[in-house]
C-alpha positions as CSV (number, residue, x, y, z in Angstrom):
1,X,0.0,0.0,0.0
2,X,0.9,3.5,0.2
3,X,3.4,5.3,2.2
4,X,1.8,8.4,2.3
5,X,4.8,11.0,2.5
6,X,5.1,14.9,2.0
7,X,8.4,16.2,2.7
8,X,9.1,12.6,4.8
9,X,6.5,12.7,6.7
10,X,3.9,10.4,6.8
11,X,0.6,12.1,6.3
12,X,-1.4,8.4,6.9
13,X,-0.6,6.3,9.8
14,X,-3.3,3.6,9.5
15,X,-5.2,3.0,6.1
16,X,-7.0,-0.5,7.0
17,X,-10.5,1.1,7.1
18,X,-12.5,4.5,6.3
19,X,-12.4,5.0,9.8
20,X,-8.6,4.8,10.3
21,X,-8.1,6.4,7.1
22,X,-10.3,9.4,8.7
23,X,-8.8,9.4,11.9
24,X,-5.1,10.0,10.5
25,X,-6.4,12.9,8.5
26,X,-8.2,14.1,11.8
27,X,-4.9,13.6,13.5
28,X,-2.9,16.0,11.1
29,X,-5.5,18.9,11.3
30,X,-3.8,21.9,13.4
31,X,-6.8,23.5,15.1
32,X,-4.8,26.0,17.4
33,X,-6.5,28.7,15.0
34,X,-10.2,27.5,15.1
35,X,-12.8,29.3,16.7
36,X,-14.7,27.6,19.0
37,X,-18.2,28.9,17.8
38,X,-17.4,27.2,14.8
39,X,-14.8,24.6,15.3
40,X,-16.6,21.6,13.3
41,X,-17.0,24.0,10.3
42,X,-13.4,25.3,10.1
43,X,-12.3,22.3,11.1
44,X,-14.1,20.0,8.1
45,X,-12.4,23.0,5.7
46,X,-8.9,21.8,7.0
47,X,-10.1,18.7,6.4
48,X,-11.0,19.4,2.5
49,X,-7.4,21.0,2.3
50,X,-5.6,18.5,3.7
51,X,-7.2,16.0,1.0
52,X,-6.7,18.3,-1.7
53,X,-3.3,19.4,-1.0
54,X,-1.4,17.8,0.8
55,X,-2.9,13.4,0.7
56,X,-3.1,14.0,-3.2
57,X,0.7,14.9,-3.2
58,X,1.6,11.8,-1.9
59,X,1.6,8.3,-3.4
60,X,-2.3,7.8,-2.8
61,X,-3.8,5.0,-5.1
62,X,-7.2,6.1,-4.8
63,X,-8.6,2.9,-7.0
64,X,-6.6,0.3,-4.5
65,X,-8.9,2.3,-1.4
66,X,-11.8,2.1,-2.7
67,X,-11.5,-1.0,-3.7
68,X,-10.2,-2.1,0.0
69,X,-13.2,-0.1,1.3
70,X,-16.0,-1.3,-0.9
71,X,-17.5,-3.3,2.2
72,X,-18.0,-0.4,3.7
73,X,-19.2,2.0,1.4
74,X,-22.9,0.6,1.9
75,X,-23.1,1.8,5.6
76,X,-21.5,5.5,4.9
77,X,-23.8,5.9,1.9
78,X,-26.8,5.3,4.2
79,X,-24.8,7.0,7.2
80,X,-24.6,10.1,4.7
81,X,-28.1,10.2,3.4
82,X,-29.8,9.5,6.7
83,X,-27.4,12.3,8.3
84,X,-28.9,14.7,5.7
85,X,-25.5,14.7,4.4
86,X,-24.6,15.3,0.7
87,X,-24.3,12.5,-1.6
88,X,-21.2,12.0,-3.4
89,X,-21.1,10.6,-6.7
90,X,-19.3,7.5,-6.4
91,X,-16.4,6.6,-8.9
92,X,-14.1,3.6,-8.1
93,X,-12.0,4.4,-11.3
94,X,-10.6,6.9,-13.5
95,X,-11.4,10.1,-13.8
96,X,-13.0,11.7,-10.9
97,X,-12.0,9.1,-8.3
98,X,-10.3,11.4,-6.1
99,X,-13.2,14.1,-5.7
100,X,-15.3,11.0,-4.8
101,X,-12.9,9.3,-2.4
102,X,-12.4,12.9,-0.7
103,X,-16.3,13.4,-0.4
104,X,-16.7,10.4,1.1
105,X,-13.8,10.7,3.7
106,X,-15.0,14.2,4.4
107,X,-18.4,12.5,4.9
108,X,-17.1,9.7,7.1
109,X,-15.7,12.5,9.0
110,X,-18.7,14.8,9.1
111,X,-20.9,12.3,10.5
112,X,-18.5,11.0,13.0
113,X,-16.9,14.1,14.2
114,X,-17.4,13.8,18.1
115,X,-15.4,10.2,17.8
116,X,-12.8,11.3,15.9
117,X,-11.7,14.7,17.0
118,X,-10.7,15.5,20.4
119,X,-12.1,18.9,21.2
């Protein structure tokens, strides 16, 4: 799999599921700048950046994730919808695979904030 460096440093500790795919990125968002009255917000746009900038740098094979993660696409498609979340077109190849893989993880992450993020 992927090592997941920028600069030598490893962006993605743990890719064996959404979750700990979500949780690294969670780990590597610097929220010393945040406002607390609206922390979740500024801190899902890190989140966005992060995955656009800085994951897609690295040596991210988007098709091998999802691929790994197709088992558990079902439940964060219905997480997403029944969350009143936006749903992402899904693509498991070519073009437009990394938009989808981001929306999802930004989904995942969304929905499962208070888990993930230590406030």
């Amino acid at each position: 799999m992927s090592e997941y460096l920028l600069y030598g440093n490893k962006i993605i500790e743990n890719d064996n599921t959404i979750k700990d795919f979500a949780k690294s990125i969670c780990n590597g968002v610097l929220t010393d700048n945040l406002n607390k009255e609206d922390f979740k917000d500024g801190f899902i746009d890190l989140v966005r950046e992060i995955l656009q900038d800085d994951v897609s740098r690295t040596d991210i094979n988007y098709e091998e994730l999802m691929y790994k993660y197709r088992s558990e696409l079902g439940d964060l498609l219905y997480e997403i919808e029944n969350h009143g979340g936006e749903m992402p077109l899904v693509k498991f190849f070519g073009e437009g695979i990394e938009n989808s893989f981001n929306s999802l993880v930004r989904e995942y992450i969304e929905i499962h904030f208070d888990e993930l993020v230590n406030v």
